[in-house]
C-alpha positions in Angstrom: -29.5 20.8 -195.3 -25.8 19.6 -196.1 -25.1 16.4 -197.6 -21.7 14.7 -197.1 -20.8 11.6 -198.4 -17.9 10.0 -196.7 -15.2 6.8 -197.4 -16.0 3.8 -196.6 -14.1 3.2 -193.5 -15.3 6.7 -192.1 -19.0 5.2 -192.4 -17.9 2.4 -190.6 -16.7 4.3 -188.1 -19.5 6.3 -187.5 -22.2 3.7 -188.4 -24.2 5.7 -191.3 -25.5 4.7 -194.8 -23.1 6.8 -197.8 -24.5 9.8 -197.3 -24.7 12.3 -193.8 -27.3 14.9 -193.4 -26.1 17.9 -191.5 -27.8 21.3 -190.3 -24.8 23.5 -190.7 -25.7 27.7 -189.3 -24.7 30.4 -191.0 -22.1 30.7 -193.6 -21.5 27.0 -195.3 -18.0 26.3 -195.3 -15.7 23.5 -195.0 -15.0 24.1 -191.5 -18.5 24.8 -190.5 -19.6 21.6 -192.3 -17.0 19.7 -190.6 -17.5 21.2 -187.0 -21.1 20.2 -187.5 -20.3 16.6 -188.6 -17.8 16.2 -186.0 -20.5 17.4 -183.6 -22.7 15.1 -184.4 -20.4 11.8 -185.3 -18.0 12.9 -182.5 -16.3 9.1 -183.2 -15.1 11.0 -186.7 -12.9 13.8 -184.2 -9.4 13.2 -185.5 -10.2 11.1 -188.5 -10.9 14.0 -191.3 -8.6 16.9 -190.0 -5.9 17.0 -187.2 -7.4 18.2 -183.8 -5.2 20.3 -182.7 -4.8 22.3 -186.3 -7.7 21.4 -187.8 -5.9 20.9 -190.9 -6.8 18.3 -193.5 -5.6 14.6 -192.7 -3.0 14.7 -195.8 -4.9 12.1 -197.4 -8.2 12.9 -197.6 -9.4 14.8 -200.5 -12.9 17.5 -201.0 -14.5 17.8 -203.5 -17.7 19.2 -204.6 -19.5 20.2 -208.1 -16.3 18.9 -209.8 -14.0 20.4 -208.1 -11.0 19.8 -205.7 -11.9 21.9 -203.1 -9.1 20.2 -201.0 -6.6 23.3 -201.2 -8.9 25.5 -200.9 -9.4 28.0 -197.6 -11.7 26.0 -194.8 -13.1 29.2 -194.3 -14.4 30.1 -198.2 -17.7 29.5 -198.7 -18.6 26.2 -200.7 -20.5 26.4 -204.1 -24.4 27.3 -203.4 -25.3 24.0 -205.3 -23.6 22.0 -201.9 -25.1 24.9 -199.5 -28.8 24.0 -200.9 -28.0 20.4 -201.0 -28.5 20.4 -204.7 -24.7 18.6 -204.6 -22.9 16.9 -201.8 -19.8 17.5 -200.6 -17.5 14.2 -201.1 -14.5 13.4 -198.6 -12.7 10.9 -200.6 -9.4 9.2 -199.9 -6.3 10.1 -201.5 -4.3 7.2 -203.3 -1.1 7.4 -203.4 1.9 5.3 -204.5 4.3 4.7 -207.5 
């Protein structure tokens, strides 16, 4: 099992508590945990990553055992503590601004 906790206004959106759930199969990467929450919140298509690319919405951050996965591959496994569910993976807003 896959935690994910997402921002505020992406909870809203999909009308969960702070923290998702998810059955991801096979290999535990970004994109697999994303296709899965996207699966089962399909209101969230679009919101996270672009859907034609599938590329990261620019600002929307990951991050997970403290670390900014955000740059990383979507396709490299995540750490085995967010694969168990020892440690979530947190989608967090980017701020930006001067």
């Amino acid at each position: 099992m896959v935690r994910v906790i997402l921002p505020q206004h992406l909870r809203t959106l999909a009308k969960v508590g702070s923290e998702v759930e998810l059955e991801v199969e096979g290999e535990v990467t970004q994109r697999a945990v994303l296709d899965a929450l996207e699966a089962r919140y399909p209101m969230l298509c679009g919101t996270i990553r672009d859907q034609s690319t599938k590329k990261r919405r620019a600002f929307l951050r990951f991050f997970a055992c403290q670390e900014d996965l955000s740059h990383e591959s979507p396709d490299a496994p995540l750490p085995q503590a967010v694969a168990s569910g020892a440690e979530p993976l947190l989608v967090l807003g980017a701020i930006a601004g001067g």
